[in-house]
C-alpha positions in Angstrom: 10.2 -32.1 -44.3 6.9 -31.2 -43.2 5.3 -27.2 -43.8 4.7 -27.4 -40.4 8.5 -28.1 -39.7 10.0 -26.5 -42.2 8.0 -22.9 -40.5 9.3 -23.9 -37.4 13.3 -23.7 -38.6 12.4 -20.7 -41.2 12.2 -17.2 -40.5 11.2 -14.8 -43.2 13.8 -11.8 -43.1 11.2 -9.3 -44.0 8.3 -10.2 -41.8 10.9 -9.1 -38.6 9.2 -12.1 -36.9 11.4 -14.3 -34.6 9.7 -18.0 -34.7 10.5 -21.0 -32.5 13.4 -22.1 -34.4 15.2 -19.7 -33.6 17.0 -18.5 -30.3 16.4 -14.6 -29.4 18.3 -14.4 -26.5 21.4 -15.1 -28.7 20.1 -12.7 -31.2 19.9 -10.4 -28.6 23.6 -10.9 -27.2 25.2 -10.7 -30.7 23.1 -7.4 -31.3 24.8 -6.2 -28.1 28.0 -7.4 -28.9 28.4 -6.1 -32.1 27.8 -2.5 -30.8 31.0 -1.8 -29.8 30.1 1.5 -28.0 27.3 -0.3 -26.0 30.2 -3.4 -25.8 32.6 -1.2 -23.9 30.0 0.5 -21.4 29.4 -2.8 -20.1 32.8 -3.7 -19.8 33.6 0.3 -18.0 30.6 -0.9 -15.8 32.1 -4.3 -14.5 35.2 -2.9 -14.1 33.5 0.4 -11.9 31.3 -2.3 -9.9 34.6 -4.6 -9.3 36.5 -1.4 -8.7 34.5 -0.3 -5.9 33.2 -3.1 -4.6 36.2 -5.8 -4.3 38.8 -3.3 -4.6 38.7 -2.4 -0.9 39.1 -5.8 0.3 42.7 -5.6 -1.8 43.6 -2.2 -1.0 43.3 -1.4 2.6 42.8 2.0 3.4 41.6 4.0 6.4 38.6 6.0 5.6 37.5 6.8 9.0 40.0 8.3 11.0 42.0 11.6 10.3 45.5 12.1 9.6 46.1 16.1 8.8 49.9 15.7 8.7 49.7 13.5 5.6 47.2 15.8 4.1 47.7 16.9 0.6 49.7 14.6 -0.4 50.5 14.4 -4.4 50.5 10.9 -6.1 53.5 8.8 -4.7 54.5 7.3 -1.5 52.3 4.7 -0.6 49.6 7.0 -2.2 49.0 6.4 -6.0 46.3 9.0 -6.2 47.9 11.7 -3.3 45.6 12.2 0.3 42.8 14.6 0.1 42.7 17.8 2.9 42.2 15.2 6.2 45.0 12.8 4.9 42.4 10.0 3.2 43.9 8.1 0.7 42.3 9.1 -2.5 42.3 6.1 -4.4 40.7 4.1 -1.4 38.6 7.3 -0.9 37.3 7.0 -4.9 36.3 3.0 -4.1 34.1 3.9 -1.1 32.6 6.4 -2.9 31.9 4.6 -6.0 29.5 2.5 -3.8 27.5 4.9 -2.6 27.0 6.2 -5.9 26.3 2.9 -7.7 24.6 1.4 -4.7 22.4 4.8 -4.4 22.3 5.1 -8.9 21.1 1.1 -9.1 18.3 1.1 -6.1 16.9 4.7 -7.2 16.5 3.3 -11.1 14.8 0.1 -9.5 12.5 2.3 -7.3 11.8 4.7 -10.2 10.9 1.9 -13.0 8.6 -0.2 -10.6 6.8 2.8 -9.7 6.9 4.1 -13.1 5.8 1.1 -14.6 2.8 0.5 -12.1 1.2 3.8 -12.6 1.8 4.2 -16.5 0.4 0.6 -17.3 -3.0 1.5 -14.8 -3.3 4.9 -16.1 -2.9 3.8 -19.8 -5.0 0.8 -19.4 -8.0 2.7 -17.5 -8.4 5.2 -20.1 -10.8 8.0 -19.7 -11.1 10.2 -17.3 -8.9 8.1 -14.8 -6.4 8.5 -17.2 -6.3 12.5 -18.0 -6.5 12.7 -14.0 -3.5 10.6 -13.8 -1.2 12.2 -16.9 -2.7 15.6 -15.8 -0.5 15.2 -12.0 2.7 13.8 -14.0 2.5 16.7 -16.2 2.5 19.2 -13.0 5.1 17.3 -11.3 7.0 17.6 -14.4 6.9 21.1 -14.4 9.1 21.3 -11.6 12.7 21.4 -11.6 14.1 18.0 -10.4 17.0 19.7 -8.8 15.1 22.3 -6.8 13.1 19.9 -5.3 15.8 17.6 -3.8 17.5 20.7 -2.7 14.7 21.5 -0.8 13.9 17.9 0.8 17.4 17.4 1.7 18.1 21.0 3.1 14.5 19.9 5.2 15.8 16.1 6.2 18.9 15.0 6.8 20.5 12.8 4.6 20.9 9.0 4.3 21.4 6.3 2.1 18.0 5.0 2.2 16.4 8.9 2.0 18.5 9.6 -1.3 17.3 6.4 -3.3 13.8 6.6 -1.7 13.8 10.7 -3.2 15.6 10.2 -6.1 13.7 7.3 -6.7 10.2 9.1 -6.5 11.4 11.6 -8.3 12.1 10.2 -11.6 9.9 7.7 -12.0 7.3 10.4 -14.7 9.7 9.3 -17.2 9.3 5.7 -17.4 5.9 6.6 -16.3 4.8 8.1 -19.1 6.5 6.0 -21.5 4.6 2.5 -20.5 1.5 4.5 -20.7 2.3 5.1 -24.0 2.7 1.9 -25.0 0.1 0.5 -23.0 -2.4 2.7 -24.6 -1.0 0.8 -28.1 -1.0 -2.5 -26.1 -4.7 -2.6 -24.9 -6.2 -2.9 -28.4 -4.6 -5.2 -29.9 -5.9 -9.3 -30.5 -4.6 -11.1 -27.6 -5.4 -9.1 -25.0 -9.3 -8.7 -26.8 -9.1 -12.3 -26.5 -8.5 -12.0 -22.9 -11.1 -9.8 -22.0 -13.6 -11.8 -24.0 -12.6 -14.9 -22.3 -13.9 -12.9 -18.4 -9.5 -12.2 -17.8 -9.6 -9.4 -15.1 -8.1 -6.0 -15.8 -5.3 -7.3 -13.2 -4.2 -10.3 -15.4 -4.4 -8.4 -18.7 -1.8 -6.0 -17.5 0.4 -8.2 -15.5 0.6 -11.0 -17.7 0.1 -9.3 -21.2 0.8 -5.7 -21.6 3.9 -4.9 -18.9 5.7 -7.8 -20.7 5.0 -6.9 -23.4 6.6 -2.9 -22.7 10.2 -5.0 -21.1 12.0 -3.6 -23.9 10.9 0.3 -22.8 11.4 -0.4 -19.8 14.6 -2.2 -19.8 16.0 0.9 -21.7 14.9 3.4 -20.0 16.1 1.7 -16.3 19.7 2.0 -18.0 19.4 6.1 -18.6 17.9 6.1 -15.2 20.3 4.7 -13.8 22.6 7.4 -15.0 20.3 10.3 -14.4 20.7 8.7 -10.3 24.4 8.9 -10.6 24.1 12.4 -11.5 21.4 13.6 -9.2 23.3 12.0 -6.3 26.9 13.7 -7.6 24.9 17.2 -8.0 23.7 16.8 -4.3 27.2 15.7 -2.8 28.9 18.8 -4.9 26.5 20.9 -3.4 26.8 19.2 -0.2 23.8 17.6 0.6 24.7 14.0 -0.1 25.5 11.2 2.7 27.1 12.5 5.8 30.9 11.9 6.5 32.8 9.7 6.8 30.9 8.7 4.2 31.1 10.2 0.2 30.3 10.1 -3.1 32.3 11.1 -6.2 30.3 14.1 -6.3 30.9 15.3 -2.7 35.2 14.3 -3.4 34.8 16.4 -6.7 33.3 19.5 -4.3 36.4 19.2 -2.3 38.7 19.3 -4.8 37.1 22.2 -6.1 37.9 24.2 -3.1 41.7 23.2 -4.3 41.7 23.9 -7.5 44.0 27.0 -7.1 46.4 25.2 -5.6 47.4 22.6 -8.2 45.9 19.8 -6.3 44.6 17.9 -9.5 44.3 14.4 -8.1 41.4 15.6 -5.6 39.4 16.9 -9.1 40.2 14.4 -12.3 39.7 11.0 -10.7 35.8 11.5 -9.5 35.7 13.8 -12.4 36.5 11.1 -14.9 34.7 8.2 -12.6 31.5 10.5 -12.8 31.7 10.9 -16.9 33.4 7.3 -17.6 30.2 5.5 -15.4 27.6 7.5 -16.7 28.5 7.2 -20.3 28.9 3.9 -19.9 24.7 3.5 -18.7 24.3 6.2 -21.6 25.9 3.8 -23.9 24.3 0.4 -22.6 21.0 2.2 -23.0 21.5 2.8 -26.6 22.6 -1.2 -26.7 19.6 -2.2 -25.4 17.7 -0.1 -27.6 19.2 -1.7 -30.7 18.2 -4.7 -29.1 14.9 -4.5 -28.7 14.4 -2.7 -32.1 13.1 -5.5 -34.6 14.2 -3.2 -37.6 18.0 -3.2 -36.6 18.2 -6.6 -35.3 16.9 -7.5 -39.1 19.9 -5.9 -40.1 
């Protein structure tokens, strides 16, 4: 065997360098897999997306229409989660809402890391004054509480779908903002992307094709936490009533009714968004941390 083959089928366990011979993206799944918290927030995650999504087309319920005389109706009868106070199933109820909660959670993270990622890799590549300009407006936006300002645009505009991922979207994207800058600040100095400037490589190409790829693993864990932080943002609105309009709902909103029950011993219209709320955002929570483990060269040495 040649040096030259025998470095291509090697890898030194200390240098925490991954060479050709070997397959990452393996590495990667058996990092995941042997998480088990991380393991079983994916699995809660299917099982929420295949809930809500194909569980209506076995489970036929009327979400629309009224129907006060079967109104508050305990678990049983046709009903395995009771009706809520206008006679909607609850269980069908729980699978409509769990897609405007995921569809709103999932859109909102996308909007918030491609926005996120755009500025911080600009502002952290420019440098300079550009760049203190840049941080300086991310700092002041900061400053302001994330909840108070959707209360306001949404007590202001009416609210839809597209509104509450285009909000909550522009609204947390400082986060991942700030973190690619970070490591685009790192990123800009180091060989290969020298090389690239010296070879006449626009500032366009260095970030596109060197540094943002180079940030995937940031960015791929933070878009799992933000993904969660959407799911909550959108539950706080619909508790305080300023999510989608009816007949349309979100866990949040079904948890505010319930609420109003509480008194009355109506527990199926509080613990089943309640636990759909805490089970799905864990489950991000605990992906995130996955992911992290992944892309950490230290622990996937281990």
């Amino acid at each position: 065997m040649t040096a030259q083959q025998s470095l291509a089928t090697s890898v030194s366990p200390d240098a925490g360098e991954v060479t050709p011979g070997t397959r990452p993206w393996r590495d990667a799944l058996a990092v995941l897999i042997a998480n088990r918290a991380a393991l079983a927030g994916l699995i809660v995650i299917v099982v929420m997306l295949g809930f809500s999504f194909l569980g209506p087309l076995f489970y036929h319920t009327n979400q629309v229409a009224t129907d006060l005389p079967a109104s508050l109706r305990p678990p049983g009868g046709g009903h395995p989660l009771g009706t809520d106070n206008e006679g909607h199933d609850v269980l069908g109820r729980l699978m409509v809402a769990g897609q405007s909660s995921l569809e709103v959670g999932l859109a909102a993270a996308a909007v918030a890391t491609i926005i996120g990622v755009c500025y911080g890799a600009i502002s952290g590549f420019a440098g300079g004054i550009l760049d203190g300009i840049m941080m300086r407006l991310v700092d002041g936006l900061l400053a302001i509480p994330t909840i108070f300002l959707l209360v306001f645009l949404f007590t202001v505009y009416q609210a839809s779908t597209l509104l509450l991922v285009l909000v909550i979207g522009l609204v947390a994207w400082l986060v991942p903002a700030r973190l690619v800058r970070a490591e685009t600040l790192s990123l800009r100095t180091r060989e290969y992307v020298q090389a690239v400037r010296v070879m006449g490589g626009s500032g366009r190409r260095m970030v596109a094709l060197h540094i943002v790829p180079n940030t995937i693993g940031t960015i791929m864990v933070n878009a799992t936490f933000q993904v969660a932080d959407a799911i909550l943002a959108l539950a706080s609105l619909g508790f305080l009533g300023l999510g989608v309009q009816p007949p349309a709902t979100n866990w949040g909103a079904m948890l505010s009714t319930g609420i109003n029950y509480v008194y009355a011993n109506d527990w199926w219209l509080i613990y089943p968004p309640g636990i759909a709320i805490v089970l799905t955002v864990m489950a991000f929570n605990a992906v995130g941390d996955g992911m992290r483990d992944v892309f950490e060269v230290r622990l996937r040495r281990r």
